[in-house]
mmCIF file of the N, C-alpha and C atoms, coordinates in Angstrom:
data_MODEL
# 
_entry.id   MODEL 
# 
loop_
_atom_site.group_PDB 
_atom_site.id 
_atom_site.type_symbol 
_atom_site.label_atom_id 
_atom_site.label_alt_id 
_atom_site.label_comp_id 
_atom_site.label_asym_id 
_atom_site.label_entity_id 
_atom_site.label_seq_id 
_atom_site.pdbx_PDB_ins_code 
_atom_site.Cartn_x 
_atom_site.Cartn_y 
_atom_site.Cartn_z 
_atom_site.occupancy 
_atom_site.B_iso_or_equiv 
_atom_site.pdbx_formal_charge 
_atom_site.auth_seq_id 
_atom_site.auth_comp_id 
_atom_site.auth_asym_id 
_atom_site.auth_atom_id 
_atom_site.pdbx_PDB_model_num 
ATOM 1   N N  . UNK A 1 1  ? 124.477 110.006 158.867 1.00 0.00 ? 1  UNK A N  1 
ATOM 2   C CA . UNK A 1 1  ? 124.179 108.859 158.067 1.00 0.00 ? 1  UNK A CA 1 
ATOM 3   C C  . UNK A 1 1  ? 123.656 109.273 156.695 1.00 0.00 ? 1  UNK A C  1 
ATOM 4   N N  . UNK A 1 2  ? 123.862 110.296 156.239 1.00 0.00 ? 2  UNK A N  1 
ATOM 5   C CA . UNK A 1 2  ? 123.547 110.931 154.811 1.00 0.00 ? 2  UNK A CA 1 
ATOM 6   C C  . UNK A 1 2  ? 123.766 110.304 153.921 1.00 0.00 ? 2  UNK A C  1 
ATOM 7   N N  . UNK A 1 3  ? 123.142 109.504 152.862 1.00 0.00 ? 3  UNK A N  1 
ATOM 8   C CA . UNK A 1 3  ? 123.966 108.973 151.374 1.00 0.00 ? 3  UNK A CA 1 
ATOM 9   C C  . UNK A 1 3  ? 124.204 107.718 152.399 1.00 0.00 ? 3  UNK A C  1 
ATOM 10  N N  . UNK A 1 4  ? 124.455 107.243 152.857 1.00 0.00 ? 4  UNK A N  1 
ATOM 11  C CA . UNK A 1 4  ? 124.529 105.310 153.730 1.00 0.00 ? 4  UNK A CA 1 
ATOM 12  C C  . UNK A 1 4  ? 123.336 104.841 153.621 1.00 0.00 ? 4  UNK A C  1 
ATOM 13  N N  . UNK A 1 5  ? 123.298 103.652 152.824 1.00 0.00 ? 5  UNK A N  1 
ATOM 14  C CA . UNK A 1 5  ? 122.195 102.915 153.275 1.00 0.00 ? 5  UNK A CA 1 
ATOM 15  C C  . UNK A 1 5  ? 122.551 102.240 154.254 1.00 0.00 ? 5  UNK A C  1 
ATOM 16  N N  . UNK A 1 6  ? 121.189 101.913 155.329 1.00 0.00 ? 6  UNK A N  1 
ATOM 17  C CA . UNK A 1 6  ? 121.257 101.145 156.482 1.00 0.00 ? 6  UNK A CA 1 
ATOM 18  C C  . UNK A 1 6  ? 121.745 99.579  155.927 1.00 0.00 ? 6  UNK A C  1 
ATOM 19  N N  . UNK A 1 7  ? 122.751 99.234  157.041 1.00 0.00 ? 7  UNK A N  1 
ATOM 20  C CA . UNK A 1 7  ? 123.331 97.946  157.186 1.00 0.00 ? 7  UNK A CA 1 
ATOM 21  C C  . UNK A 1 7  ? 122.907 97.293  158.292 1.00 0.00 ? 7  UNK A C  1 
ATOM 22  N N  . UNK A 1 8  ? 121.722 95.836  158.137 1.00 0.00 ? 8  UNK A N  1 
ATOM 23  C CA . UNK A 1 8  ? 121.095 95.260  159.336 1.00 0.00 ? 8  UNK A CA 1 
ATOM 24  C C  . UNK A 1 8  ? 122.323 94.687  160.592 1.00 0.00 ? 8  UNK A C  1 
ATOM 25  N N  . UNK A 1 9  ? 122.362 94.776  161.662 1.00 0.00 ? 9  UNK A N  1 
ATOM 26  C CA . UNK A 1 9  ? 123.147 94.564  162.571 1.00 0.00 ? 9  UNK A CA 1 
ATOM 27  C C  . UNK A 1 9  ? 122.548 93.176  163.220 1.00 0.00 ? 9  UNK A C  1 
ATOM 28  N N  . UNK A 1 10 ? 123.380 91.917  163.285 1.00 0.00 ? 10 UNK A N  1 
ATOM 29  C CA . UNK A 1 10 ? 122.637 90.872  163.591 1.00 0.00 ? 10 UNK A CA 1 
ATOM 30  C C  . UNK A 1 10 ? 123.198 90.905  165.476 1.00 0.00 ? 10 UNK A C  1 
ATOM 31  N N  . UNK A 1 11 ? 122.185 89.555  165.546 1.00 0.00 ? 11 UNK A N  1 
ATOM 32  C CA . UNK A 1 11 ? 123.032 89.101  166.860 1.00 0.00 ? 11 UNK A CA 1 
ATOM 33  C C  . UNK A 1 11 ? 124.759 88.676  167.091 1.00 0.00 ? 11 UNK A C  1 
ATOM 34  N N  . UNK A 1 12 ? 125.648 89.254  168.039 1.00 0.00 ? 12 UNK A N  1 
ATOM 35  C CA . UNK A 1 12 ? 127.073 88.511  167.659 1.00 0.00 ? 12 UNK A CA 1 
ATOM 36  C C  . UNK A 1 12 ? 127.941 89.749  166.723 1.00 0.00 ? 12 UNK A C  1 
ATOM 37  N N  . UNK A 1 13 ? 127.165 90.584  166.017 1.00 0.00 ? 13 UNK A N  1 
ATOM 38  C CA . UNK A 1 13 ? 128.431 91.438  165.239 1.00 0.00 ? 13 UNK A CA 1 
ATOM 39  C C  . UNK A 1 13 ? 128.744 92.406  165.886 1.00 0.00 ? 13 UNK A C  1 
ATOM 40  N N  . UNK A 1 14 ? 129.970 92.707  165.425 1.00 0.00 ? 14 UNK A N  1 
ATOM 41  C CA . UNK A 1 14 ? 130.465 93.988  166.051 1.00 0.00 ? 14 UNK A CA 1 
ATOM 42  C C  . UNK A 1 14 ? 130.156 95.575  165.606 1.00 0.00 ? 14 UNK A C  1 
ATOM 43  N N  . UNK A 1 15 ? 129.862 95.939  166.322 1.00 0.00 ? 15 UNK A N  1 
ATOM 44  C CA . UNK A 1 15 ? 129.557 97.545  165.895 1.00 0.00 ? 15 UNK A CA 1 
ATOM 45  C C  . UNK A 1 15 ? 130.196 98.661  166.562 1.00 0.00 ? 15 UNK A C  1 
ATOM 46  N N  . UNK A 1 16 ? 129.772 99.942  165.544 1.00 0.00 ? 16 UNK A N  1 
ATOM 47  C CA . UNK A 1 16 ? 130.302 100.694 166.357 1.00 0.00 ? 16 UNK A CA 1 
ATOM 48  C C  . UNK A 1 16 ? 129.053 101.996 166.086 1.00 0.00 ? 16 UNK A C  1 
ATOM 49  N N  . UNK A 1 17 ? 128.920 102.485 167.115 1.00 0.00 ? 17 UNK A N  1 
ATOM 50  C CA . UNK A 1 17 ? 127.548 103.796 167.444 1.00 0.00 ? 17 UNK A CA 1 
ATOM 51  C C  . UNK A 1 17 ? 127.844 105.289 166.846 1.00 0.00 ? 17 UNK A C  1 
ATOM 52  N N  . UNK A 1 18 ? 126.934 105.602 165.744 1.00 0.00 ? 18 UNK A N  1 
ATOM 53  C CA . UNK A 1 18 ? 127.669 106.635 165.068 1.00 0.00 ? 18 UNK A CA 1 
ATOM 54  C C  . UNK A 1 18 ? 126.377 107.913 165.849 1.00 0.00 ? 18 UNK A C  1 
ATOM 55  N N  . UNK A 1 19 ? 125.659 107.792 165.896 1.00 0.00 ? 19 UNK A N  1 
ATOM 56  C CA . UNK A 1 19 ? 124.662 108.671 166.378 1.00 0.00 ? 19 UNK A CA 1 
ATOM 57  C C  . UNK A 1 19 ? 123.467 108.206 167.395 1.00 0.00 ? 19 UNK A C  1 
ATOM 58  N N  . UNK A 1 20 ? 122.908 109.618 168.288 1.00 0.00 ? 20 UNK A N  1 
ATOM 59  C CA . UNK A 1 20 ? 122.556 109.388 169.544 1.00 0.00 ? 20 UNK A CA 1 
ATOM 60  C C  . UNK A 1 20 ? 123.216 109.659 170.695 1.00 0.00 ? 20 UNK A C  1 
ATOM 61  N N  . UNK A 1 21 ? 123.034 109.297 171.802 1.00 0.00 ? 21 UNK A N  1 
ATOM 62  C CA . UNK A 1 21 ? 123.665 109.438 173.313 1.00 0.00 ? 21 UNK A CA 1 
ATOM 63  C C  . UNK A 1 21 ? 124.738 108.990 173.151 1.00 0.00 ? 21 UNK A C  1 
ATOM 64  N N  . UNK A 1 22 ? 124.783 107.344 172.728 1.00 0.00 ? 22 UNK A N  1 
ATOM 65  C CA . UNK A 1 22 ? 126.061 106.568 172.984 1.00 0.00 ? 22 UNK A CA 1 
ATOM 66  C C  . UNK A 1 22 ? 127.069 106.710 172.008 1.00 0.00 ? 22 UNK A C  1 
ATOM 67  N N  . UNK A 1 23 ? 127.011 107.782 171.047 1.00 0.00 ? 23 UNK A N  1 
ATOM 68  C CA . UNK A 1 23 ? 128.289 108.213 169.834 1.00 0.00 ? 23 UNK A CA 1 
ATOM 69  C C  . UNK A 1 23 ? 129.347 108.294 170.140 1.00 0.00 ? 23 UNK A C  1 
ATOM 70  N N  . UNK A 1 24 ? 129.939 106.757 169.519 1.00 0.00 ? 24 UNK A N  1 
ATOM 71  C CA . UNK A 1 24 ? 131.368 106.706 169.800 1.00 0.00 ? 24 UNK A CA 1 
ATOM 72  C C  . UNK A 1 24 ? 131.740 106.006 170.745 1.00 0.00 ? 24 UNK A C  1 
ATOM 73  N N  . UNK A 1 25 ? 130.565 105.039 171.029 1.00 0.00 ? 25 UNK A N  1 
ATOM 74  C CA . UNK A 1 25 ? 130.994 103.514 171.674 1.00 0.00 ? 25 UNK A CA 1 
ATOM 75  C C  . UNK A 1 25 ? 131.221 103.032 170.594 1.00 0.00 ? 25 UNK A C  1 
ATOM 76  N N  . UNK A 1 26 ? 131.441 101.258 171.129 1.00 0.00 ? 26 UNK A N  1 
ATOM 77  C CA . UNK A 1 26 ? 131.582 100.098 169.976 1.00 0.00 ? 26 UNK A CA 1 
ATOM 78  C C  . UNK A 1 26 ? 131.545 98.860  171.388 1.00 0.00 ? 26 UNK A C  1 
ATOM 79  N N  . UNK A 1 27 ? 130.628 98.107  170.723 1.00 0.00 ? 27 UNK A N  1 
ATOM 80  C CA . UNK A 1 27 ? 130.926 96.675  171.026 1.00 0.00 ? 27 UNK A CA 1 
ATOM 81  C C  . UNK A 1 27 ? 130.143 95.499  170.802 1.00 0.00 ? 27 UNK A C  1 
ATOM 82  N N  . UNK A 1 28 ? 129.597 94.571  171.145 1.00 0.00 ? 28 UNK A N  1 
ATOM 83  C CA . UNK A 1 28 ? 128.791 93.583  170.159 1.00 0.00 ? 28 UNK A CA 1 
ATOM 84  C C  . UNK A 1 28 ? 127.561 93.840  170.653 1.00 0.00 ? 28 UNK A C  1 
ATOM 85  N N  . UNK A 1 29 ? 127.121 92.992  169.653 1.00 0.00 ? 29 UNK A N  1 
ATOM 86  C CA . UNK A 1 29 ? 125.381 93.210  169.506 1.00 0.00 ? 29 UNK A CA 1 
ATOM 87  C C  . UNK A 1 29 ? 124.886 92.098  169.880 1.00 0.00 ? 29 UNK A C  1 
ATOM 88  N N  . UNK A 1 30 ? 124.013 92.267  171.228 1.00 0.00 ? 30 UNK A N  1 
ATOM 89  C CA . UNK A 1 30 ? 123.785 91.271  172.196 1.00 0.00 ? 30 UNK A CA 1 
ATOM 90  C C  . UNK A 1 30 ? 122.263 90.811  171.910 1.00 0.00 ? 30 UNK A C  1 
ATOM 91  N N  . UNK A 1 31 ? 121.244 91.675  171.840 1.00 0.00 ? 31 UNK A N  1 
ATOM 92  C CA . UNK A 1 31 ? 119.397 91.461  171.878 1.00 0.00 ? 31 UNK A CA 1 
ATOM 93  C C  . UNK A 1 31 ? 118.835 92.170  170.823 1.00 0.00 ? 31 UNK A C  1 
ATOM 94  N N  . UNK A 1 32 ? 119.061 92.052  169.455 1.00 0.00 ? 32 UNK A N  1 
ATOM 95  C CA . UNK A 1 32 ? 117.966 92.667  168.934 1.00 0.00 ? 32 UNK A CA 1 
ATOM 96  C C  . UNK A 1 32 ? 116.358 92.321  168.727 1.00 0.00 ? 32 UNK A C  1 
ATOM 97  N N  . UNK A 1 33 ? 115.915 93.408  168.501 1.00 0.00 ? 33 UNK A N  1 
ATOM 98  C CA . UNK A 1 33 ? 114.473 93.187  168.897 1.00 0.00 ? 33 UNK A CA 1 
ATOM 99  C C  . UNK A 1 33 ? 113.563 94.527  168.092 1.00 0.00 ? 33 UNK A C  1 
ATOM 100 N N  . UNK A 1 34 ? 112.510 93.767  168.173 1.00 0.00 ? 34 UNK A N  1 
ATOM 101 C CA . UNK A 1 34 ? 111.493 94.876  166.955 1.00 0.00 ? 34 UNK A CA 1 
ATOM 102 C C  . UNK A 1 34 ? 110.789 95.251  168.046 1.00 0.00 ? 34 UNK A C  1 
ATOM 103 N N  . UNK A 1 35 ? 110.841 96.573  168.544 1.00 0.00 ? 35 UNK A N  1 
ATOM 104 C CA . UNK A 1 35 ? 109.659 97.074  169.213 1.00 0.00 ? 35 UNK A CA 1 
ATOM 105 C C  . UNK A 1 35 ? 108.243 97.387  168.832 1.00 0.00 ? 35 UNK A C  1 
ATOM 106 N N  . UNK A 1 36 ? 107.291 97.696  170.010 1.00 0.00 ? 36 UNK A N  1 
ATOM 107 C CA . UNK A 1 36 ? 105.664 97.295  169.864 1.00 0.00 ? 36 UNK A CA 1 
ATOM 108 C C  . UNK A 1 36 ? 105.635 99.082  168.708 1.00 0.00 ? 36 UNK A C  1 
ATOM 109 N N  . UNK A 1 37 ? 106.460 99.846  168.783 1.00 0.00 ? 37 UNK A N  1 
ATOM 110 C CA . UNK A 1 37 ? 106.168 100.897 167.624 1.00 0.00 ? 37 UNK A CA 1 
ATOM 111 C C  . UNK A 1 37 ? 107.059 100.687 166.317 1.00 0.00 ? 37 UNK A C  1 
ATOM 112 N N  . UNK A 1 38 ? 107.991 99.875  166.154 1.00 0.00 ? 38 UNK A N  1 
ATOM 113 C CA . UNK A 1 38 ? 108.282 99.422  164.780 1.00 0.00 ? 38 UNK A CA 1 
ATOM 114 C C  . UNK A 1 38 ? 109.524 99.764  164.743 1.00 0.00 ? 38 UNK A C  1 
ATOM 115 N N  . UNK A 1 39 ? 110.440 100.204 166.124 1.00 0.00 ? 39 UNK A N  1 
ATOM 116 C CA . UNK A 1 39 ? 111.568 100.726 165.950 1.00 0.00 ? 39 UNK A CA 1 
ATOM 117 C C  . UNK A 1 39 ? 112.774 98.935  166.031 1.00 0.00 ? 39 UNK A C  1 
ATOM 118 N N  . UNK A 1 40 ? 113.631 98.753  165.583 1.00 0.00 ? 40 UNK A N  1 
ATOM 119 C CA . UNK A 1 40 ? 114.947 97.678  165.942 1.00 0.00 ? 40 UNK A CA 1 
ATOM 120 C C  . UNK A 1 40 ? 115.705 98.609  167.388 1.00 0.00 ? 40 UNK A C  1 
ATOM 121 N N  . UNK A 1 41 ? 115.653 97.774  168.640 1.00 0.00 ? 41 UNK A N  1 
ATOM 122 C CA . UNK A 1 41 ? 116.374 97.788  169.226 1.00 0.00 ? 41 UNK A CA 1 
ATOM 123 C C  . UNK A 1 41 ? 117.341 97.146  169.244 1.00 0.00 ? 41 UNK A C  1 
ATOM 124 N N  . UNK A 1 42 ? 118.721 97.322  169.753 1.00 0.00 ? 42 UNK A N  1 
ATOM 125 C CA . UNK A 1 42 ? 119.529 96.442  170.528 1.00 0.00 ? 42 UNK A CA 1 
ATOM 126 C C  . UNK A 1 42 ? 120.295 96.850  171.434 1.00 0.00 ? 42 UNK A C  1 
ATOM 127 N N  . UNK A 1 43 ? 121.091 96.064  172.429 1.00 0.00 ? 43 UNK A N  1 
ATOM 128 C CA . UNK A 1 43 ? 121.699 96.252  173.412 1.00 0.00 ? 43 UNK A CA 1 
ATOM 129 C C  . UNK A 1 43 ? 123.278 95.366  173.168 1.00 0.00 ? 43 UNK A C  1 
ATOM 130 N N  . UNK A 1 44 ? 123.678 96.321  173.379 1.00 0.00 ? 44 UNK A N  1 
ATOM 131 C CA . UNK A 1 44 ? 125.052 96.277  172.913 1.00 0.00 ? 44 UNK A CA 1 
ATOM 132 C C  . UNK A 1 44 ? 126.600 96.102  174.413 1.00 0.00 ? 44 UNK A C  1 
ATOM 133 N N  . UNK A 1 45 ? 126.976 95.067  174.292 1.00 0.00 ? 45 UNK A N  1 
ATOM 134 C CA . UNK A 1 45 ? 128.143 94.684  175.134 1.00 0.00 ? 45 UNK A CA 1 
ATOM 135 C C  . UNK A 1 45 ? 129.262 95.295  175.133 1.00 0.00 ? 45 UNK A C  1 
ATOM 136 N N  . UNK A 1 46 ? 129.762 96.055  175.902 1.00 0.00 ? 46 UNK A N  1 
ATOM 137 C CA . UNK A 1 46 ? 131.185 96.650  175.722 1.00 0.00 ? 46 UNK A CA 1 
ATOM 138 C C  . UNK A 1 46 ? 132.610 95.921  176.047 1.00 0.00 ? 46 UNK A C  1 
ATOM 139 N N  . UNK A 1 47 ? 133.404 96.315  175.861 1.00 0.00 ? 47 UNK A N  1 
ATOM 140 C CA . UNK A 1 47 ? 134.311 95.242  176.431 1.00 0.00 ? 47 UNK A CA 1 
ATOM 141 C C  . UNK A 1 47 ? 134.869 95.392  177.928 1.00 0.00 ? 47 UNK A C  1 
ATOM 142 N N  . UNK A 1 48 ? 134.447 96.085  178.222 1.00 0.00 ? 48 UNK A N  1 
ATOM 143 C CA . UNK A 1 48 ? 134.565 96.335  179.825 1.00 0.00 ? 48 UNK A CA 1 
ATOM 144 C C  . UNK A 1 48 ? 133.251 95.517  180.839 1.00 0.00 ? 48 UNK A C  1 
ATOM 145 N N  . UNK A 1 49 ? 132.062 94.960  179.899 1.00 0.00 ? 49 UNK A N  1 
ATOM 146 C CA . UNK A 1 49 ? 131.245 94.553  180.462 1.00 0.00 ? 49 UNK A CA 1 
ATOM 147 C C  . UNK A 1 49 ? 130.030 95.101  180.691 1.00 0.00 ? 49 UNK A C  1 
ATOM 148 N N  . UNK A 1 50 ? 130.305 96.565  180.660 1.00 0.00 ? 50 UNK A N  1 
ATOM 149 C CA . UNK A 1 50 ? 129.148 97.295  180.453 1.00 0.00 ? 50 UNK A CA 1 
ATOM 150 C C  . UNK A 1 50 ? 127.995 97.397  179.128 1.00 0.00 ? 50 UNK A C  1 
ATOM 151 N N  . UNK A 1 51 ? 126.575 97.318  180.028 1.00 0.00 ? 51 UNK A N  1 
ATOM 152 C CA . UNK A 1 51 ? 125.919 97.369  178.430 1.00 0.00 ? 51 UNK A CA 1 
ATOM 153 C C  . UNK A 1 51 ? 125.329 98.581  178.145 1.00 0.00 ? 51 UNK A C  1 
ATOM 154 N N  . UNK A 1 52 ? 124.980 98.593  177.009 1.00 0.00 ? 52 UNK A N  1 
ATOM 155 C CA . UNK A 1 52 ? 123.250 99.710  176.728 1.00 0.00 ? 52 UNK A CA 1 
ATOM 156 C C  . UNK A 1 52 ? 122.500 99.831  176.064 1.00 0.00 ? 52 UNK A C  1 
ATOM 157 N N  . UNK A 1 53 ? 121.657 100.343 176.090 1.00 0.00 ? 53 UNK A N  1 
ATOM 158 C CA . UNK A 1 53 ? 120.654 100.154 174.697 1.00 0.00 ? 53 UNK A CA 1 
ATOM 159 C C  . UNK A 1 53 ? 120.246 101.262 173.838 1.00 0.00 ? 53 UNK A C  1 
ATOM 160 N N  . UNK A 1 54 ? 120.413 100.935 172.877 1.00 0.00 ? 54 UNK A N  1 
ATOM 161 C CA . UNK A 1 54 ? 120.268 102.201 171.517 1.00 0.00 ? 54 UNK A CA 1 
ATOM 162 C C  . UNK A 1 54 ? 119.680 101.566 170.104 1.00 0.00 ? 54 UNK A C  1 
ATOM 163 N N  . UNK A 1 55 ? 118.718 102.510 169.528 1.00 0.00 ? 55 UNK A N  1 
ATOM 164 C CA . UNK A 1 55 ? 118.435 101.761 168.297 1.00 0.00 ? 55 UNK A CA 1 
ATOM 165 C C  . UNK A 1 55 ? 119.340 101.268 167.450 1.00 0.00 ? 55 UNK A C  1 
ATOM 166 N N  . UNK A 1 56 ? 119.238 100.721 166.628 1.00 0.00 ? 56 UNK A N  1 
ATOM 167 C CA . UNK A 1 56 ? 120.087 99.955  165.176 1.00 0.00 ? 56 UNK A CA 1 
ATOM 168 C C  . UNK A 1 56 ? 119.875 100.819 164.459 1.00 0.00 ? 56 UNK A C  1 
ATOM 169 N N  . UNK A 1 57 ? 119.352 101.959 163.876 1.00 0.00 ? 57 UNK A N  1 
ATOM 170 C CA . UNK A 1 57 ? 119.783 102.737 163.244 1.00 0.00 ? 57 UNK A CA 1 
ATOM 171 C C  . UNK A 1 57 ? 120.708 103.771 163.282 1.00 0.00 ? 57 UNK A C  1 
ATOM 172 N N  . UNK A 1 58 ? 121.127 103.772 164.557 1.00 0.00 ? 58 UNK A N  1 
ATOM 173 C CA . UNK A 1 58 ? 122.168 104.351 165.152 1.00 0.00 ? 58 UNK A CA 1 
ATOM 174 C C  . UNK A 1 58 ? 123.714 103.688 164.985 1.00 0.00 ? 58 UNK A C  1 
ATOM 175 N N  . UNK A 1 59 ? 123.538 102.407 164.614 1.00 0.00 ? 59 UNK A N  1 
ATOM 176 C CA . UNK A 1 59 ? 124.929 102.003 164.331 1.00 0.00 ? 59 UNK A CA 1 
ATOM 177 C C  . UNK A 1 59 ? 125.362 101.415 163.149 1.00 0.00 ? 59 UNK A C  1 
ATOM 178 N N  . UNK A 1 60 ? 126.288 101.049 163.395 1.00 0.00 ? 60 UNK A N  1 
ATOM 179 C CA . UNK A 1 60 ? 127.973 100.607 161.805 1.00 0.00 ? 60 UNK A CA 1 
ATOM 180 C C  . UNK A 1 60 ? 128.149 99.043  161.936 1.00 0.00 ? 60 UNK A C  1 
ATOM 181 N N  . UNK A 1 61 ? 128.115 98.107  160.647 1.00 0.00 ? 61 UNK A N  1 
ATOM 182 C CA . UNK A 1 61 ? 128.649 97.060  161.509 1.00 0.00 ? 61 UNK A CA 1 
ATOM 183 C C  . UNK A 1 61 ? 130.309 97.586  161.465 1.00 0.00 ? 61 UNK A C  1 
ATOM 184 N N  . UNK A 1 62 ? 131.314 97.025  161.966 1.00 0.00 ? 62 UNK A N  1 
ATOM 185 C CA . UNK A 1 62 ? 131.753 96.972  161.753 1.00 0.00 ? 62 UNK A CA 1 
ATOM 186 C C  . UNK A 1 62 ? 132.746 96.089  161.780 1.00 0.00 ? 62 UNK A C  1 
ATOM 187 N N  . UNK A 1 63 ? 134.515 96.036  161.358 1.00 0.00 ? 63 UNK A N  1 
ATOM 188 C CA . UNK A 1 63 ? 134.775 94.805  160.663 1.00 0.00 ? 63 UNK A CA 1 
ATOM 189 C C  . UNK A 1 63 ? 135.672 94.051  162.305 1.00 0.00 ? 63 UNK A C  1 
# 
């Protein structure tokens, strides 16, 4: 994510996971949420149904 400024990821958009565990999923953005240490979570829907959870700074919206 060098030189990118962060792009906020709402509820409903589509993304895709550029860094972390889940690098190189994609699918919508189901719960975001400000955690009790200041981090943006969300949990993200795949299209198979499966979910998971990874920070928002970890992802892209994308189109």
């Amino acid at each position: 994510m060098s030189g990118e400024s962060p792009v906020e990821v709402a509820n409903g958009d589509r993304c895709s996971v550029i860094a972390g565990v889940h690098a190189g999923k994609s699918g919508l953005v189901q719960d975001r949420k400000l955690s009790r240490t200041g981090h943006v979570t969300i949990t993200v829907l795949q299209e198979g149904g499966a979910r998971f959870k990874t920070l928002a700074r970890n992802v892209r919206k994308s189109a």
